[in-house]
N, C-alpha and C positions, 0 to 999 in steps of 0.2 A: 746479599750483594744484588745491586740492582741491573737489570740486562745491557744499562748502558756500561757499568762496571765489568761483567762478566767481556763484552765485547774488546774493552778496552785492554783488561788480562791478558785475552788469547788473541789481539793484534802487538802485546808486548813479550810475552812469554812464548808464545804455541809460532810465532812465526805467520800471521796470517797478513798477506799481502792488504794495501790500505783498497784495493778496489774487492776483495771481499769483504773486508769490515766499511767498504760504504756500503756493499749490496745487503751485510745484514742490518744495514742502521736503516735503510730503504724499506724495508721489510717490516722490519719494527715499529717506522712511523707508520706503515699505512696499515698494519693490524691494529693500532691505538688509535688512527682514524677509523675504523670501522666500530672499533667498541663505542667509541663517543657517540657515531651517527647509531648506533644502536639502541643507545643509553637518549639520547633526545628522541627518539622516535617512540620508544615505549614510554618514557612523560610525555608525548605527545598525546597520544592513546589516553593517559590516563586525564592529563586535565584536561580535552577538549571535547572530549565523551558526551553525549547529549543526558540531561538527566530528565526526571519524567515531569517535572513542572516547567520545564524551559517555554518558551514563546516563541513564534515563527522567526522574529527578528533575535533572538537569545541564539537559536540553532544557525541562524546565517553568519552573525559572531564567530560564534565556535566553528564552523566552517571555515572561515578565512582565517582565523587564528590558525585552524589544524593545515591549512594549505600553505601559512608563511613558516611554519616551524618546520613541514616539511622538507621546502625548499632550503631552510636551513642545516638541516641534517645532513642535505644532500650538499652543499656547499663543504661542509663539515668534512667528510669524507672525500673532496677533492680536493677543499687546500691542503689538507694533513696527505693526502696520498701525491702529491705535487710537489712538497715541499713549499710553496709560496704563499703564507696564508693569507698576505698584504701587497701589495704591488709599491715598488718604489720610484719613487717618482725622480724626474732625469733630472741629474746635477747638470749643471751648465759649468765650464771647466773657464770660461772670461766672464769677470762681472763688469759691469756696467758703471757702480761705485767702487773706486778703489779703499 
């Protein structure tokens, strides 16, 4: 059974109020944001690694390849712990064409 299964049981069966089964579902997304930015940051590591034939401009590459995946891992880890991985954009409630 999967954690979101198990959670769902014990807010149906065991009686657990819906603001503790949101605090564990809070919990669970932002330890699966952590494994992700964990999991991109050790392939980071691995494919931006300097090897020993590279060239001054080959290592500035992998430089900035390893500083945008960075920033991604770390993006990774805030929309998964935020819950908002997208931002939406504002309906407008009167149109213009009917």
């Amino acid at each position: 059974m999967s954690a979101y299964g198990r959670i769902y049981a014990r807010l149906i069966h065991a009686g657990m109020t819906p603001a503790e089964v949101a605090a564990e579902l809070a919990e669970l997304r932002q330890e699966i944001g952590v494994e992700l930015s964990a999991g991109l940051r050790e392939h980071t590591r691995e494919v931006c690694r300097y090897l020993p034939g590279d060239t001054q401009g080959r290592r500035r590459l992998r430089a900035r390849q390893f500083g945008a995946m960075q920033k991604a891992a770390d993006w990774v880890a805030l929309a998964v712990a935020t819950g908002r991985l997208t931002t939406t954009p504002h309906q407008r409630n009167n149109r213009s064409n009917p």
